[in-house]
N, C-alpha and C positions, 0 to 999 in steps of 0.2 A: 664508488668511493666507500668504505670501508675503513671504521670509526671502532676502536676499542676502547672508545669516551663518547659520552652523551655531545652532540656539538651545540656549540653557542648558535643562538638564532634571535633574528629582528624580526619581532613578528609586525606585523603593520595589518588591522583592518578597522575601519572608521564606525562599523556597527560594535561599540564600547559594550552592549546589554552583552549580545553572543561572544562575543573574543574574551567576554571572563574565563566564561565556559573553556572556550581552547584555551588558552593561560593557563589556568588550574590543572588540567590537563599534561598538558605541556611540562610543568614543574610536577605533576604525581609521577611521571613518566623518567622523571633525572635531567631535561634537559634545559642547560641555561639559557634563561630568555631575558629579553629587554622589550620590553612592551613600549611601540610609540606611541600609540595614543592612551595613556595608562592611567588616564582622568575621562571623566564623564565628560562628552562635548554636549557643551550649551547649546541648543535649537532656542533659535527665536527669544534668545538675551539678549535686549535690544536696553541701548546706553538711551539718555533723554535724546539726544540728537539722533539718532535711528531710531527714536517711537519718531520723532517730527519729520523725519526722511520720509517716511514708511506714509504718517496721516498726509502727508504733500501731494504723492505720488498717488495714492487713495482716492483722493478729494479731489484734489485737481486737475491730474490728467487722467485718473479715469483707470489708472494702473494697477491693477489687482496682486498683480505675481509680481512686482517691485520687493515684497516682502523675502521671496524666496534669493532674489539678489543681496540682501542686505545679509541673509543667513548662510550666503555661500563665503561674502566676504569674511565673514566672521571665523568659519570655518579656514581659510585660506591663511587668515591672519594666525590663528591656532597652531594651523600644521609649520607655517614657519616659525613659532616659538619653541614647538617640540623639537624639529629640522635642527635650530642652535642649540640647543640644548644637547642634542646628538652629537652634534659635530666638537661641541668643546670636549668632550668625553675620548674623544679617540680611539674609538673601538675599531675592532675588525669582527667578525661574526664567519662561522662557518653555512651557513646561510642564512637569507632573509627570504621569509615566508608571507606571501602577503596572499590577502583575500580582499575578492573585486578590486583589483587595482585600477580598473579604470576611473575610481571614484576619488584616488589618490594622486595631491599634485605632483606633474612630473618633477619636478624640482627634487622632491622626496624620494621619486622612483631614481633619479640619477642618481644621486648621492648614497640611495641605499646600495645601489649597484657597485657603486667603488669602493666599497666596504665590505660585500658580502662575498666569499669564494665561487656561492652556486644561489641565484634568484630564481626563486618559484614563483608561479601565480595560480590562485586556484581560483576561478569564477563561480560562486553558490549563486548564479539567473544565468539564465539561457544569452546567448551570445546575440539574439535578436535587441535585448535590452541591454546588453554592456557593448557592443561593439566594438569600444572606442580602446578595449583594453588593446588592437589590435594592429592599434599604433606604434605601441608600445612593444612589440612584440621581441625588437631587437635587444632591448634592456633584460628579459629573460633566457635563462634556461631552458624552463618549461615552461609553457603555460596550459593545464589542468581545466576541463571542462566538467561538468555533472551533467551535460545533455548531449550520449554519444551522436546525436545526429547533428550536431554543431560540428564534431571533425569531419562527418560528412559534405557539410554544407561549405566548409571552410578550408579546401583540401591542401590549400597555398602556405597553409600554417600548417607547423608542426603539434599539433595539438593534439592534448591526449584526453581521453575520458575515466574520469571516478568519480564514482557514488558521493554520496553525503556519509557519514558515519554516526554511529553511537559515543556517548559519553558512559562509559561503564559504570553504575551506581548500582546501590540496592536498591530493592522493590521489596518497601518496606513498611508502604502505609496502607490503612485498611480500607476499601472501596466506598465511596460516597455515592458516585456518579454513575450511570449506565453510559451516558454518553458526553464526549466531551470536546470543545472547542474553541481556541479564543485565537483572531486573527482580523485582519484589515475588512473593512463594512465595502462589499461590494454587492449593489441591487441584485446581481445575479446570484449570489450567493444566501442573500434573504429567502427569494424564492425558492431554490434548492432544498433550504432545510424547511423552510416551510411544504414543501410536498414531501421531505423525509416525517417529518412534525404528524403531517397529517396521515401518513401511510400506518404511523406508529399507534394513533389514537387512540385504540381499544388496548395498549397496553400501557401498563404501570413502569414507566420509565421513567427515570430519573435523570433532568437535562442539564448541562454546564457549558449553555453556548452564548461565545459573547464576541461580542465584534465591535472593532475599533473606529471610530467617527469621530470627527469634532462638532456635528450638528445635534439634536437636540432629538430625540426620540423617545417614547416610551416601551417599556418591555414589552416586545409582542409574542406571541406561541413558541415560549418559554427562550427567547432570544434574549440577551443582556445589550446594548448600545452604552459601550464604556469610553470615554473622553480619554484619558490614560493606558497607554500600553503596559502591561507588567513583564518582570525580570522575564528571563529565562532560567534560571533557577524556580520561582512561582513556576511556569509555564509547566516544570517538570514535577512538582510535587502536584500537580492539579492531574497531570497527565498520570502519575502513579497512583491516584483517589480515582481512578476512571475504569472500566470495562472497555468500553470503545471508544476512539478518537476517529472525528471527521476531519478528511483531507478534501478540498477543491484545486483540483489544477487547471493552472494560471494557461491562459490562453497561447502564450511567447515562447513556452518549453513543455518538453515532456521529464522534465528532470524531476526525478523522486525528492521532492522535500525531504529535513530533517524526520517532520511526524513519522514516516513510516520508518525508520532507523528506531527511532524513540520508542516506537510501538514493538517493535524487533526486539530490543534492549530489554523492555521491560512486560513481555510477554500479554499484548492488547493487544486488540481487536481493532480493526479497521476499516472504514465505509469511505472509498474513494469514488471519481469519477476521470482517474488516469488511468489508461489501459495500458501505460506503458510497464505497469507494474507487471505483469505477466510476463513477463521475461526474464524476471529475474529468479536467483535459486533460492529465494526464500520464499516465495508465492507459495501460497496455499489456500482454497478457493474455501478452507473453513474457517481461518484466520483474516483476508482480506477478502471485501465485497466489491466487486466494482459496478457501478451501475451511473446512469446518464443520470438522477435523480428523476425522470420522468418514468422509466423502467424498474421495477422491483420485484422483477421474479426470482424467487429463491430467498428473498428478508426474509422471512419468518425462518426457515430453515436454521440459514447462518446464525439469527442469535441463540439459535435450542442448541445449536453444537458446541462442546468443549473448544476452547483453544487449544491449537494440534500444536506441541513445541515441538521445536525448530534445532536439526541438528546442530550439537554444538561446532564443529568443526565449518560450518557453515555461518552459524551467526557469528564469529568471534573474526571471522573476515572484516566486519565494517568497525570491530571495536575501535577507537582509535589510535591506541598503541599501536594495530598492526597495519590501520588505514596514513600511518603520518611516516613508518617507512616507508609503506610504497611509496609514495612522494618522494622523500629524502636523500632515497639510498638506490 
């Protein structure tokens, strides 16, 4: 299909911090968008009668995740307020772009469907953890994976694989940090850096690692335990005050997180424990380290080396002006 006009698009994804990110994007780009969820969704804004739901279920039966029912309802209740709102508008869109749709009620995937000319769905988690998108599959066009071993695994679907990409900005703030990270508090991941921490000892590094918890901890071997997630916009100026960025991959996929696009983007260094990063054409064994966190031969090397940059005609592949055609068009 072949557009001498930017086309109109419904973009629809439930995580509000990152879909700014695409939104901004999206409009730097020329194309007209209508954002569904285009307000911050409340977690765990519970009315007097859903704190007393919530302390019932607590106390009395003994039900702990009661809470997370209460915050889906809420959520449910949301998307059909957005859903009318949509609908009295009367719009048509040349496509509706949605990300992890499986998190999205079908009510909303139908309706977006008889609206939009061409429905995309891009999954940013491994297809082991969204499955469900693949219900839905007949409501799609396409539907987009970021972990090519998912079209493998899944060969009944029409499913295609792409990367994560970049958000094109300057790199334009002066280095704080030698090393940098902030992401979800998992025990395995304490340890990790904690043998990264300690490999590092005898040198004069500079740390910015912080991890997400709701429980109560003290800083330990230079680790921050933050109650509060920050923007993605923070995430990225923290990321540009940095040298290197720590990636841990998740157990469910081998799909490249955003960090290593970001690192791409903005020419940093990177200490993974995905091997599946080797296969790609921007791998470069002086720019990315991969190691199990138990193994460290060659850390000292890697950080004495310059950052090798990266063809431009190669990195401008994941930019995302040229990552939201392929999609589109």
């Amino acid at each position: 299909m072949k557009y001498n006009f930017m086309p109109s698009i419904l973009f629809i994804y439930k995580n509000t911090n990152l879909a700014q990110q695409f939104a901004k994007h999206f409009r730097l780009n020329g194309y007209s968008l209508y954002e569904f969820y285009d307000e911050p969704i409340p977690y765990y804004e519970f009315s007097g009668l859903q704190r007393l739901e919530n302390i019932y279920y607590r106390v009395v039966k003994k039900d702990t995740q009661h809470i997370h029912n209460i915050n889906h309802r809420n959520f449910i209740n949301l998307s059909n307020r957005k859903l009318k709102q949509l609908q009295q508008q009367h719009l048509k869109f040349d496509y509706c772009f949605i990300i992890r749709g499986d998190l999205i009620p079908e009510n909303v995937l139908k309706y977006a469907r008889s609206v939009s000319t061409k429905m995309i769905d891009y999954q940013l988690d491994g297809l082991s953890v969204s499955e469900k998108i693949l219900e839905y599959n007949k409501l799609f066009d396409q539907i987009y994976v970021f972990d090519v071993q998912d079209v493998v695994n899944y060969p009944n679907y029409n499913l295609k694989a792409i990367t994560n990409c970049f958000f094109e900005e300057e790199n334009d703030e002066n280095i704080e940090w030698d090393i940098y990270y902030t992401g979800m508090y998992l025990e395995e991941r304490v340890l990790k850096i904690n043998y990264l921490v300690n490999m590092l000892v005898n040198k004069e590094l500079n740390y910015n690692i912080n991890l997400l918890t709701g429980r109560n901890f003290k800083e330990i071997n230079n680790v921050k335990f933050i109650k509060h997630g920050i923007s993605y916009e923070k995430n990225i100026l923290l990321t540009k005050k940095s040298n290197i960025l720590l990636d841990f991959k998740r157990e469910e996929h081998d799909g490249l997180s955003l960090r290593f696009f970001e690192a791409l983007n903005f020419n940093k260094k990177i200490i993974t424990d995905n091997k599946a990063v080797v296969e790609y054409d921007f791998f470069n064994p002086k720019n990315i380290y991969v190691t199990d966190f138990v193994n460290f031969d060659g850390l000292n090397e890697f950080l004495n080396f310059p950052y090798q940059e990266i063809d431009d005609s190669v990195k401008q592949k994941y930019n995302f002006k040229n990552w939201i055609q392929q999609i589109l068009y």
